[in-house]
C-alpha angles and dihedrals in degrees: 000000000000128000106255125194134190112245098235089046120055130189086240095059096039084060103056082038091077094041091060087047095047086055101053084051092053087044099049091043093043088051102036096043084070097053125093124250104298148194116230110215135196150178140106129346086204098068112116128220088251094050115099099232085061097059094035078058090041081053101040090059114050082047078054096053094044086062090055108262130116122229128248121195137151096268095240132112121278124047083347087058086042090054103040081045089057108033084053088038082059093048085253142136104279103188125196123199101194127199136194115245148150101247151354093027100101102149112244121231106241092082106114083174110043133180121173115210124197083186127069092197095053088043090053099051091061091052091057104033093056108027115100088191140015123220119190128196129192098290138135145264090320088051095056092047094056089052105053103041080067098055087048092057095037086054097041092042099229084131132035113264112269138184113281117187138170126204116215122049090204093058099039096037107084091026075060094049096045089054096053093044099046106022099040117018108024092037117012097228087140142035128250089244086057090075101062092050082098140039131211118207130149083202110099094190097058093049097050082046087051090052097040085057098036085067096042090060087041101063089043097052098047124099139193084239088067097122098220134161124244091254093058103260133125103260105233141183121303108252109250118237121199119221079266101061115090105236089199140357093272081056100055087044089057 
C-alpha cells in the first residue's frame, strides 16, 4: 500500500521535525548535565513584583541556594522572574528553560544558564531529568500540569520518588480536598499512599529544610544496583499483548 501523506504535512518536513526535536534534546542534556542538583519551580507567569507569591518565590530561592541547589524555572516573567531573581540575587545557578510562544514568555533578565525550547515536551524533560525537587506556587493550567505529571511518574515509578511541595495553603487546599474526596474516598482512583506524594506549607524555611533533607536520604540511600534506563527512568516491565493486540500498523491493516 502506498505511502499517504496529508497535504499540510509532508514526509520531507516530518523528517527534519525530529531533527529539530532531537537538538533541542543534545543541547538540553549537554547543558543540564553541568548544573548542580537543582529544584525545578513553577506558577504563574502573571504574578507581579508586588504579589506575594512573587516575593515568597524571590525568597524561596535564594533559602534554596543557600542549601546548595540551583534553581530551574521556565524562564518567563512571574514566579519564574521571582525565582530566577532570587536564586541570582543568592550568586547561584539561576537556570532558565525558555519556550516559543505567542505570547506572555519574554525571558526575564536574572538566567545566568539559558536554553530556548520550541518544543513543551523537550523543555519538560529537563525539569524533570534534572530537578531533585518540584516546587510549585499558585499558578495556572501550566502549573497544574506540571504538578501533576509529577505526580504521574512519582506514582507509576518511572522516576525515583522527589520532594513535591506546594506553597500556599489557600490555593492547594481545596485542590487538596477535592483530591482526597473524589479521587480517594468517594471513588478509589487513587491509593491512600498517593496523598502523601506531596506536601502544603506557607512556611519557605521548612521547605527548603524538607528539600535539603529529601536529597540527603536520597544519596544515601541510592545505590549502583538501581536498574534504571539510559534515559533516566526506572526500567520496568514490558507491557504484555495478547494475540489480539496489533504490534505495529501492518499489523492493524492486516
Amino acid at each position: 500500500m502506498p505511502e499517504q501523506n496529508t497535504p499540510w504535512r509532508s514526509a520531507a518536513e516530518e523528517t527534519w521535525r525530529v531533527f529539530r526535536i532531537m537538538s533541542e534534546f543534545v543541547e538540553g542534556f549537554d547543558t543540564m548535565s553541568r548544573v548542580p542538583p537543582s529544584v525545578s519551580i513553577f506558577g504563574s507567569a502573571r504574578s507581579r513584583p508586588k504579589d506575594e507569591y512573587y516575593q515568597q518565590a524571590e525568597e524561596l530561592a535564594g533559602l534554596l541556594v543557600q542549601r546548595g541547589f540551583g534553581i530551574i524555572t521556565g524562564g518567563g516573567p512571574g514566579i519564574m522572574e521571582a525565582a530566577n531573581k532570587g536564586a541570582l540575587d543568592a550568586n547561584g545557578v539561576s537556570i532558565g528553560l525558555n519556550i516559543y510562544l505567542p505570547q506572555e514568555q519574554t525571558a526575564n533578565p536574572y538566567q545566568n544558564v539559558s536554553l530556548d525550547f520550541r518544543y513543551f515536551f523537550c523543555r519538560k524533560v529537563m525539569f524533570v531529568k534534572y530537578a531533585i525537587a518540584f516546587v510549585c506556587f499558585p499558578g495556572g493550567f501550566g502549573t497544574m500540569d506540571e504538578f501533576f505529571e509529577s505526580m504521574t511518574l512519582i506514582q507509576t515509578q518511572k522516576t525515583e520518588r522527589f520532594p513535591v511541595v506546594l506553597i500556599g495553603n489557600d490555593f492547594w487546599g481545596p485542590l487538596v480536598e477535592w483530591i482526597k474526596k473524589y479521587q480517594l474516598d468517594k471513588n478509589g482512583f487513587i491509593s491512600p499512599e498517593d496523598m502523601d506524594l506531596f506536601y502544603v506549607t506557607d512556611d519557605l524555611e521548612h521547605a527548603a529544610d524538607h528539600i535539603k533533607e529529601a536529597h540527603k536520604e536520597y544519596e544515601q540511600a541510592i545505590t549502583n544496583d538501581t536498574d534504571f534506563t539510559a534515559e533516566g527512568t526506572y526500567t520496568g516491565v514490558e507491557p504484555q499483548k495478547t494475540k489480539k493486540t496489533p504490534h505495529s500498523y501492518d499489523d492493524l491493516r492486516r
